[in-house]
C-alpha positions as CSV (number, residue, x, y, z in Angstrom):
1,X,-134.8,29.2,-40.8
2,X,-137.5,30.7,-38.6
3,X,-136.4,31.9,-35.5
4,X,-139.5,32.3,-32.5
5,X,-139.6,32.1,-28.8
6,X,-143.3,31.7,-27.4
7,X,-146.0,32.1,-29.4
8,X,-144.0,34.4,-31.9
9,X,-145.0,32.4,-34.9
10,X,-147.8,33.7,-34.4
11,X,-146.9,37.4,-36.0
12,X,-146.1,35.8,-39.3
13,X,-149.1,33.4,-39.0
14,X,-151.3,36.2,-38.6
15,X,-149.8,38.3,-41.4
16,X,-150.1,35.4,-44.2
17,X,-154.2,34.8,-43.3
18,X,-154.9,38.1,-43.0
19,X,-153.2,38.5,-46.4
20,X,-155.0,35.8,-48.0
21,X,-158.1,36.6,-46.9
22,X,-157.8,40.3,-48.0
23,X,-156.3,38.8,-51.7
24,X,-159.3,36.3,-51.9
25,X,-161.9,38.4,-50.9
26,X,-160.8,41.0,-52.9
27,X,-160.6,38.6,-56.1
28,X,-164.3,37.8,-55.0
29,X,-165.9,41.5,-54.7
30,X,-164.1,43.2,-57.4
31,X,-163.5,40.2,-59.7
32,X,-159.8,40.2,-61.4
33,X,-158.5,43.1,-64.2
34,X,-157.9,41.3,-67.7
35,X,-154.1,40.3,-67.8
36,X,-153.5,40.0,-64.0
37,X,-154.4,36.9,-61.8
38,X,-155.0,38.9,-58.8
39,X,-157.1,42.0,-58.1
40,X,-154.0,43.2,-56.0
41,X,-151.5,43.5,-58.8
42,X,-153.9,45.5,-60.5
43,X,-154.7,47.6,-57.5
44,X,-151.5,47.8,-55.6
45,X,-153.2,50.2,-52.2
46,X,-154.4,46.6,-51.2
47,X,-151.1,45.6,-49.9
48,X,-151.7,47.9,-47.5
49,X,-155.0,46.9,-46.5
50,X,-153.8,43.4,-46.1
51,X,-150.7,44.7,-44.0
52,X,-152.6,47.1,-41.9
53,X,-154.4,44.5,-41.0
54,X,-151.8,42.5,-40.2
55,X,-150.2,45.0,-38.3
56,X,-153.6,45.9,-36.0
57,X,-154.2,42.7,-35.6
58,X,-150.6,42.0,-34.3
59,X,-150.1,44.7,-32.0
60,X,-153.3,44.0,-30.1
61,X,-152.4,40.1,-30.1
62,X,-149.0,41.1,-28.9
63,X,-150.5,43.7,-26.3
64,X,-152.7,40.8,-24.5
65,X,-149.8,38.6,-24.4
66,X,-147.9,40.8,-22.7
67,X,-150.5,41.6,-20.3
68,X,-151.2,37.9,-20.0
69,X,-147.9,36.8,-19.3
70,X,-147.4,39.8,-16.1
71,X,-150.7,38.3,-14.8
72,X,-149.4,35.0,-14.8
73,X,-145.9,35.7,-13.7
74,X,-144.2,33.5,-11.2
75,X,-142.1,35.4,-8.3
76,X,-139.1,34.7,-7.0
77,X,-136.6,35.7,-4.3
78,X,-132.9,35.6,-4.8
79,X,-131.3,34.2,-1.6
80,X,-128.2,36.3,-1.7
81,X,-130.0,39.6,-2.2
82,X,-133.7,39.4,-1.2
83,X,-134.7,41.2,-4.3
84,X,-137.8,39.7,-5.8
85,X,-138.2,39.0,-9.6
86,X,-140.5,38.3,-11.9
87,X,-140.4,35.0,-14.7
88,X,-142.2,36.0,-17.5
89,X,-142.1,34.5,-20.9
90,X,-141.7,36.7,-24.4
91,X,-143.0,36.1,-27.1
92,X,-141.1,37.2,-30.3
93,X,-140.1,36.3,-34.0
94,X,-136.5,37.2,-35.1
95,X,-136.2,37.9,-31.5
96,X,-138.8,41.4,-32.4
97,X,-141.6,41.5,-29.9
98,X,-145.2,40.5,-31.5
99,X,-146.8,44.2,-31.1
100,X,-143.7,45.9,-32.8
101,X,-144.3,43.4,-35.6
102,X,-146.9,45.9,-36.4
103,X,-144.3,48.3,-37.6
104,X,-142.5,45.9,-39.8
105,X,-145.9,45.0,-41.2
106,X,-146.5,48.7,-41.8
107,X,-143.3,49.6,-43.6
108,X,-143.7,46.1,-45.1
109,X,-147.3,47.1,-46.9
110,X,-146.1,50.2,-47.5
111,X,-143.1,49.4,-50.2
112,X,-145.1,47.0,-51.4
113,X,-147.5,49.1,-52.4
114,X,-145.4,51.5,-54.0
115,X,-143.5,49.3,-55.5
């Protein structure tokens, strides 16, 4: 079961194309090592390259919509207390804000590379 509030899917979304495309255009350039099917098991560093993608790409994505959802924000008053507050929307997967998937990503590329 995936668990996402917003547009939180989009973390994992992001991290699977970005991962193709790294496996697929890798396969293209380099061509595939005799006895593998995929340049990347061959050449394990482009786990990481896939993953640090993946985790650029989310942090940034997660960065504008955060700033997109405080410049859109809807203000309201409390009647007992006067305070103001702001509604804002989140955006997160496995309740983990989209920018901090960039660190799972990380850690994520990381073993498998050494691994």
């Amino acid at each position: 079961m995936i668990i996402w509030r917003g547009m939180g899917l989009l973390a994992l979304v992001v991290a699977v194309a970005l991962n193709v495309l790294v496996n697929e255009s890798a396969n293209s350039l380099f061509g595939i090592p005799d006895g593998f099917k995929h340049y990347r098991d061959a050449h394990k560093y482009m786990w990481f390259v896939g993953m640090g993608l993946s985790a650029i790409a989310c942090w940034y994505l997660g960065r504008w919509l955060d700033a997109r959802e405080i410049k859109n924000a809807k203000v309201v008053i409390d009647k007992e207390s006067g305070q103001e507050m702001q509604l804002v929307s989140r955006h997160d997967l496995f309740w983990i804000p989209v920018k901090w998937w960039a660190v799972v990503w990380l850690v994520a590329g990381l073993w498998l590379m050494l691994n």
